[in-house]
N, C-alpha and C positions, 0 to 999 in steps of 0.2 A: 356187919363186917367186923371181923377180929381186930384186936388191937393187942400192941405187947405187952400189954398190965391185965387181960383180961382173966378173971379167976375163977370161970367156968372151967369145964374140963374141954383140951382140945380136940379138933378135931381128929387130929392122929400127932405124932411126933415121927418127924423127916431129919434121916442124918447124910447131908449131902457132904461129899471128898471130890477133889480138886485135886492134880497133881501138880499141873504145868502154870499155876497160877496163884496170885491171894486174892481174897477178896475186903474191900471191894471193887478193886482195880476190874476180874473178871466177871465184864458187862451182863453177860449171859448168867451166869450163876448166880451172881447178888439179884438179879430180876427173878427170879427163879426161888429163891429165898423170899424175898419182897413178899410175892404172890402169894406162896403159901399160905405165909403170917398172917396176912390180910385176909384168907380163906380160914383162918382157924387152928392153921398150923403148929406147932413146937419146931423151932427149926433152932438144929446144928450143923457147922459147918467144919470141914476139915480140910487145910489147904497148911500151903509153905508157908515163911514168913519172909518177905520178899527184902531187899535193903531198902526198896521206899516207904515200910512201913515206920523206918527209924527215923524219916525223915518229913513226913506227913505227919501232922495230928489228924485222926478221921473217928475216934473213938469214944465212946461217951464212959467209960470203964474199963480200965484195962488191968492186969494181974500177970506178968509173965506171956505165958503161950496161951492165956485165956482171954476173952474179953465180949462183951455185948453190946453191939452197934445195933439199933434200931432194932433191937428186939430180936437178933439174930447172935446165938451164941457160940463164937468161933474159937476153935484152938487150933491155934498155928503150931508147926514146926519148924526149925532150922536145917535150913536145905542148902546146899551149893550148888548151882544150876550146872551143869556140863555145857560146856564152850562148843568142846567138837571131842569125839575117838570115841569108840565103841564102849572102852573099859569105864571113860567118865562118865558115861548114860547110863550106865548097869548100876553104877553105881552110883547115881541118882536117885532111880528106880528104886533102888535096895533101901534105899533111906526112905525113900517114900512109902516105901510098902509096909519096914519095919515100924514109922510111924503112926502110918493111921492106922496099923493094925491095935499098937500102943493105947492110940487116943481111941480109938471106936469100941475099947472095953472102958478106956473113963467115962464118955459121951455115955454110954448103956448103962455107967453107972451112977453119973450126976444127972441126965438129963433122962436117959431112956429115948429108944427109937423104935418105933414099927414097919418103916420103911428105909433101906439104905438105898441113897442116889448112888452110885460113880461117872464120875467125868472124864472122859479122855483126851486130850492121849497123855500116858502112853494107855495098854491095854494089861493092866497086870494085877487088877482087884479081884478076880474072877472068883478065888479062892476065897477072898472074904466076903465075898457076897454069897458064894453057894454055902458056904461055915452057917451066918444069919436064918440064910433060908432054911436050915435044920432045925433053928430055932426059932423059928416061925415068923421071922420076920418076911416082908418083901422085898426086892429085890431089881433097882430099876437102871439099865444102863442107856444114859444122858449120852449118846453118839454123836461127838463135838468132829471129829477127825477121822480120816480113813486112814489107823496108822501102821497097816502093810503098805501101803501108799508110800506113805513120809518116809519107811525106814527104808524102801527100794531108792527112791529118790538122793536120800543122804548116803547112805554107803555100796560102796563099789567090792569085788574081787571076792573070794571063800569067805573072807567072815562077814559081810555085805549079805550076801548068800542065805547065812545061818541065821541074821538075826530077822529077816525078811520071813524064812523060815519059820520061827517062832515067834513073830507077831501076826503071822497069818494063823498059827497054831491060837494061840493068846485071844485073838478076836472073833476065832471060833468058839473058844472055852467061856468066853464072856457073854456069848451073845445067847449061849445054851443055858447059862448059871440063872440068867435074870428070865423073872416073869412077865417084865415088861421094858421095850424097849420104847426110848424117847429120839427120834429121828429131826437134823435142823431142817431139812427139807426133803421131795419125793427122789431124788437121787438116793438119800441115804434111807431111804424106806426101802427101796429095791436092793438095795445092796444087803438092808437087814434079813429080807422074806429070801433074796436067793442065795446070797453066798453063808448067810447065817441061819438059815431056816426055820425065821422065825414067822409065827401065824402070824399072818396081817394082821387081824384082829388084835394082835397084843403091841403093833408098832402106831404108836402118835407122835405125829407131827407137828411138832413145836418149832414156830420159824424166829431167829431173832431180829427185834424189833425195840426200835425204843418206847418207851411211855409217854402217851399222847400228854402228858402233862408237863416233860421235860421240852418237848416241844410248841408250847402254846406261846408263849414268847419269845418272837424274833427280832430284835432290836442290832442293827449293825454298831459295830464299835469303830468307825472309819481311822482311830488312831493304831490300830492295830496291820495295817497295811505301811506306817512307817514311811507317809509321805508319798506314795506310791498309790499308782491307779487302781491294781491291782492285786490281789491276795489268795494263791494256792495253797488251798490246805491238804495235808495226808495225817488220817488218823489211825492208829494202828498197831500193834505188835511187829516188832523189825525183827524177826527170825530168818530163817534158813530160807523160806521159802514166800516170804512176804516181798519180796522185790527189792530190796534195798539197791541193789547194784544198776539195771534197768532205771530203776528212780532217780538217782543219780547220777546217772547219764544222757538219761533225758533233759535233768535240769541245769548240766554245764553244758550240752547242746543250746540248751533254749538261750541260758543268760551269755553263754561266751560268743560261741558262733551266730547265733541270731542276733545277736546285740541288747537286747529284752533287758532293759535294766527299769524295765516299768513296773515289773512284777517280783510281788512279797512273797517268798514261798519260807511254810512255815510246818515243819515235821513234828506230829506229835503223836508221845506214845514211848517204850524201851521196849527192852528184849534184848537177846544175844547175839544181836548182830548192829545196833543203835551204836558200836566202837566204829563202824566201816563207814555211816553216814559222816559220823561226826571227824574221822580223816579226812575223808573226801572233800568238805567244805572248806578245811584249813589246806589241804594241797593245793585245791584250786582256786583257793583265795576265794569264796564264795561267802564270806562269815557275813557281810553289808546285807544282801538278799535272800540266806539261808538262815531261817531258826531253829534250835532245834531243843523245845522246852524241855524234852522225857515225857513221863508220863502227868498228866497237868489233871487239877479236880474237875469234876463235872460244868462248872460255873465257868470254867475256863474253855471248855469245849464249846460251850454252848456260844459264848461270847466269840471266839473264832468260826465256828462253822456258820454262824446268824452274819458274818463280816465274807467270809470268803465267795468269792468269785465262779471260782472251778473244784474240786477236788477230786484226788487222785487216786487209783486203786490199779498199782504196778503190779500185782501179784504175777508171777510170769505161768507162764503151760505147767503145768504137773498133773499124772493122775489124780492128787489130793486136791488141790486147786481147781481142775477142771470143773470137779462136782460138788464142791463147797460153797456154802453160805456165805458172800465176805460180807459181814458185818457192818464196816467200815462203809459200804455200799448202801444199806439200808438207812444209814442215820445218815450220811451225805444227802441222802432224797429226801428225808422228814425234815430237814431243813432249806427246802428246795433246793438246793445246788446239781447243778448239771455235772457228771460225772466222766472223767475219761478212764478207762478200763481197757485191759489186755483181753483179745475176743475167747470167754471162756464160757462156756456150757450153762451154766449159774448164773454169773452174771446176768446173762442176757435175760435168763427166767425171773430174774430178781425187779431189773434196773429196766428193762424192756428199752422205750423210748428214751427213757430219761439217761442215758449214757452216748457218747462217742466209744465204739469197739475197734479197738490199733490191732492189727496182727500179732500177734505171740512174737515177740525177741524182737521187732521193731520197735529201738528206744527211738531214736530219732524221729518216728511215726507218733509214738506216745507224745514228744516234746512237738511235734507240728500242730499234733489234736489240743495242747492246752492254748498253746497261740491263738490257731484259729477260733477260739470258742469264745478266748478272754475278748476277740477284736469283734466279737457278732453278737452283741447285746441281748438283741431280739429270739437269737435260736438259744442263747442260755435262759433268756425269760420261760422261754416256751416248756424248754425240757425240765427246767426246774419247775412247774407247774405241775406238769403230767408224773413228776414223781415222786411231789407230795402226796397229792392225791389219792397216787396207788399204796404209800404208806396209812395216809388217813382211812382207806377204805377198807386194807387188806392185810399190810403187813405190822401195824404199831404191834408195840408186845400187847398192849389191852386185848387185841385179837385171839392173843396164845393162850391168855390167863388160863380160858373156861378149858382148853385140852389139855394144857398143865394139870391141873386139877381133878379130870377124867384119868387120866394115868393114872394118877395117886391113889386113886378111889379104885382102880383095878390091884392097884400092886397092892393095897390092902385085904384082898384076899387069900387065900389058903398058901402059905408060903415054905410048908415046909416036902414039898411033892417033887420038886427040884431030882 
């Protein structure tokens, strides 16, 4: 196995781009990195530079917008995330693009790459990846989001319209650019072969999963429920389309109208929409039984999700949502917890047994299902069993490694045919 000091020559050099994220906050990407390395890799990464990176030490060297964490060498850029309106996304986008166009000529010329990742959303590398592929590199698109999806869902009226329009354009021109694509589950496989027309043969299946090694020790921290019977946790990105509002409604149902003042509900994770939770707690005077860390280090996850009771996966109905991966869903299970979940498509492929499924927009339904789970010991034992297990068998990332790595080994051929 590789190692980052090793002075062989590597296996190939991988230059992975992130828009919507840094790493290594973005779970999926830094494993994704990890594996390479460990397979023999050169890996660079190109991502935002998030406000928690000013506030987090995680680096073992740092220089400005460069630095090398565990053998992976990232250069950030300065970004301002758009809130909401079309013109502040474009103009996000613009920066983003401007950027890593920037850094992916210094990456080529301090590091060198033979393969470019991109990760989505949004969809707007296309150009730089077909550019590469001229020059013989390969050309691999990492399909995180369905984001005709996300932009139908977020914007309404003619320019709603237009920009719907050209991200169904955008994720045409991307899915044609690249030699191979990487799909998080068979939703996004079908969607790559029919609406992208891409040869099965060049679409892999990379599911996310945690590292059977972050999960071997499960120790409860019973101080972390705060005196309390009980402990719900939600682990997560708080955006547009993550559930914050549903979430929160559920849990001034459950603790005000129920009277439920047994249970520690504890939200962790940021994004741009992490302002609305954190109103809501202070309007409804919820601050005693609502936590809400941001986004917390791995050791801190581990130590809440090893303590929690139930956890929660509000994500509400959307085309994007229906046929997506939640994440959040998978590591809930690798640390057996029984899961309550909005009834979505994925899910149920993901989580099977191991969830309670509420109907779509029944928050009250979602706050009934944590109730009843947290008072029935026996059926959270059960489910939390049956859903380790399908993580231990099927979904840890250890699973993904070796088709990680088959990708890689196809995008390393002929790259400039494009």
């Amino acid at each position: 196995m590789a190692s980052p000091g090793r002075s062989e020559a590597p296996a190939g050099k991988a230059l992975i781009i992130v828009e919507n994220n840094s790493v290594p906050f973005d779970r999926r990407v830094w494993r994704e990195a990890l594996a390479l390395r460990e397979a023999g890799w050169h890996v660079s990464v190109i991502c935002p530079k998030s406000p928690e990176d000013d506030r987090l030490v995680f680096n073992d060297s740092a220089a400005g917008d460069y630095e090398v964490l565990e053998g992976i060498h990232i250069y950030r850029f300065p970004m301002q995330f758009a809130e909401h309106g079309i013109v502040a996304f474009l103009r996000e986008y613009l920066t983003a693009f401007r950027s890593s166009v920037r850094l992916s000529r210094r990456v080529l010329r301090e590091q060198g790459f033979d393969v470019l990742q991109v990760c989505n959303p949004p969809d707007i590398f296309f150009a730089l990846g077909a550019y590469y592929r001229t020059k013989g590199k390969g050309f691999i698109f990492d399909h995180h989001d369905l984001f005709p999806e996300s932009v139908e869902y977020r914007y309404q009226g003619a320019s709603g319209r237009l920009m719907h329009w050209l991200a169904v354009l955008f994720e045409r021109w991307t899915f044609r650019a690249a030699n191979v694509v990487i799909a998080t589950n068979e939703s996004y496989k079908e969607i790559a072969v029919k609406r992208g027309q891409v040869d099965p043969a060049d679409v892999y299946v990379v599911r996310n999963g945690p590292e059977l090694e972050f999960i071997k020790d499960i120790v409860p921290d019973p101080s972390l429920k705060n005196g309390r019977p009980h402990l719900a946790c939600f682990l997560g990105v708080m955006g547009v389309e993550d559930g914050l509002e549903p979430m929160m409604e559920s849990i001034r149902y459950v603790v005000q109208d129920l009277g439920r003042r047994d249970i520690q509900f504890v939200l962790m994770g940021g994004g741009r929409q992490r302002y609305y939770a954190v109103e809501r707690v202070s309007e409804w005077n919820l601050e005693d039984q609502v936590l809400l860390p941001g986004r917390v280090p791995d050791s801190e996850v581990k130590r809440y999700l090893s303590t929690a009771d139930v956890c929660l996966s509000p994500d509400p109905y959307t085309p994007l949502n229906n046929l997506s991966t939640m994440n959040k869903i998978i590591e809930y299970m690798a640390f057996g917890k029984p899961v309550v979940s909005f009834d979505l498509e994925e899910a149920r492929v993901s989580a099977d047994d191991a969830a309670v499924y509420v109907p779509c927009g029944d928050d009250r339904g979602f706050g009934d299902a944590i109730v009843q789970l947290l008072d029935d010991p026996q059926r959270r034992e059960k489910m939390g069993q049956l859903g380790r297990q399908r993580v231990l068998t099927k979904l840890a990332w250890d699973h993904q490694k070796p088709i990680l790595r088959e990708a890689y080994e196809a995008a390393l051929g002929p790259g400039d045919d494009a």
